[in-house]
C-alpha positions in Angstrom: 58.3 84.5 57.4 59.8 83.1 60.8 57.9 80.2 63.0 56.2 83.4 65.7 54.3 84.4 62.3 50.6 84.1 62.8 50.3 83.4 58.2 51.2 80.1 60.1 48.1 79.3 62.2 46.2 80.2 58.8 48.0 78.5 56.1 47.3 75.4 58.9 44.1 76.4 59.1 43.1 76.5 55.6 45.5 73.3 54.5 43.3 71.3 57.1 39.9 73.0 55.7 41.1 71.7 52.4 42.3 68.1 53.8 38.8 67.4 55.8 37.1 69.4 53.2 38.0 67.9 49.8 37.0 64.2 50.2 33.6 65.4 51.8 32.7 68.0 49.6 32.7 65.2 46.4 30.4 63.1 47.7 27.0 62.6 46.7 24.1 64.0 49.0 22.9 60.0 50.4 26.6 59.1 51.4 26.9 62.4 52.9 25.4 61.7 56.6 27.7 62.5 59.3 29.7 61.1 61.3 30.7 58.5 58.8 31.1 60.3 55.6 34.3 62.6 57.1 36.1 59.6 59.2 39.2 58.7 57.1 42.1 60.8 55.7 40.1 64.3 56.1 40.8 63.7 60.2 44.2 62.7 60.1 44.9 65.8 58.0 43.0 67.9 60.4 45.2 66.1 63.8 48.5 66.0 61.4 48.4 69.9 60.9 47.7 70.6 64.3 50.5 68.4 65.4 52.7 69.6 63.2 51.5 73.9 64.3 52.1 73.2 67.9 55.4 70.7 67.5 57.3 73.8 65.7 55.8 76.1 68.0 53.9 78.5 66.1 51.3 79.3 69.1 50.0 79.1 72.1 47.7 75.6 72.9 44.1 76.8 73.4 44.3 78.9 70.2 46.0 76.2 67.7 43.3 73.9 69.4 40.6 75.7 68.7 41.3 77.4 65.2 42.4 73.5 63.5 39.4 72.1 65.1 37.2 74.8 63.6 38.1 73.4 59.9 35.8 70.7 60.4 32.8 72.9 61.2 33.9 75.0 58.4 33.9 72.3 55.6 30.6 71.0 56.7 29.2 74.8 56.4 31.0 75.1 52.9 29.2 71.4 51.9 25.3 72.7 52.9 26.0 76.6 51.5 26.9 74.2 48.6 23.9 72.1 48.8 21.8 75.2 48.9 23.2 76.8 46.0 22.8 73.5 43.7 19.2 73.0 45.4 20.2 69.7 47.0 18.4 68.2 49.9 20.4 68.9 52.4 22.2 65.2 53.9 20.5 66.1 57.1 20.1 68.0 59.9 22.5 71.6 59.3 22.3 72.0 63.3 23.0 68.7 64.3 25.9 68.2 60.9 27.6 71.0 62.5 27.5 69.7 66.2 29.0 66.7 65.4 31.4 68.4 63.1 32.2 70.1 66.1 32.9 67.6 68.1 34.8 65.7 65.3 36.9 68.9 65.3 37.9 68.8 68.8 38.5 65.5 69.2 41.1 65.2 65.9 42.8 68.5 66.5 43.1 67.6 70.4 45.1 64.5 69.4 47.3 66.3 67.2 48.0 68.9 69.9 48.6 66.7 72.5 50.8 64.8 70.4 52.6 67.9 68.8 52.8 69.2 72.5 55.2 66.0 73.2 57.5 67.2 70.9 57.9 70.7 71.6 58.5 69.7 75.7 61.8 67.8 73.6 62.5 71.3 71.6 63.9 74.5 72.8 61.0 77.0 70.7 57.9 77.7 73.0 55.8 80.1 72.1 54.9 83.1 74.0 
């Protein structure tokens, strides 16, 4: 598998789905509110891998942006199917839990892009 394959993007995808995921998914429904219950390790992980996707230069900026961000969302929509299945209250609003996943998303894996876009101006690989 060389750097151009797109398993890449995934494996990134579902490393930082499992890093933002993990920690969030053990908590208990009253120390589940949002914002506060995914700041920590879970968002490094999430801006880490996305530095770390565009530094080698596996794609284009817009796409690794979007697609590392969207593991936030994605954990928090794993954590209330979860909920639902165990009959938990839900730790609040799903609408507003995924908005602000969202935007914790964005915000982490723009960081990580920005900062992995430093290195690759140093390196020879773009992506095409």
């Amino acid at each position: 598998m060389t750097r151009d394959s797109k398993a890449w993007r995934w494996i990134g995808f579902l490393i930082a789905l499992v890093g933002v995921g993990f920690p969030y998914w053990q908590l208990p429904p009253e120390l589940a509110g949002l914002p506060r219950a995914l700041y920590g390790p879970g968002l490094v992980a999430v801006g880490v891998i996305a530095m770390l996707l565009r530094a080698f230069g596996t794609g284009r900026f817009l796409t690794l942006w979007l697609l590392i961000a969207l593991a936030v969302p994605a954990a928090v929509l794993v954590r209330i199917a979860m909920d639902t299945l165990r009959h938990a209250p839900p730790a609040g609003a799903p609408v507003a839990d995924m908005v602000v996943a969202a935007a914790l998303g964005l915000g982490a894996s723009l960081v990580g892009m920005l900062v992995g876009s430093l290195f690759l101006l140093r390196s020879s690989r773009r992506p095409k």
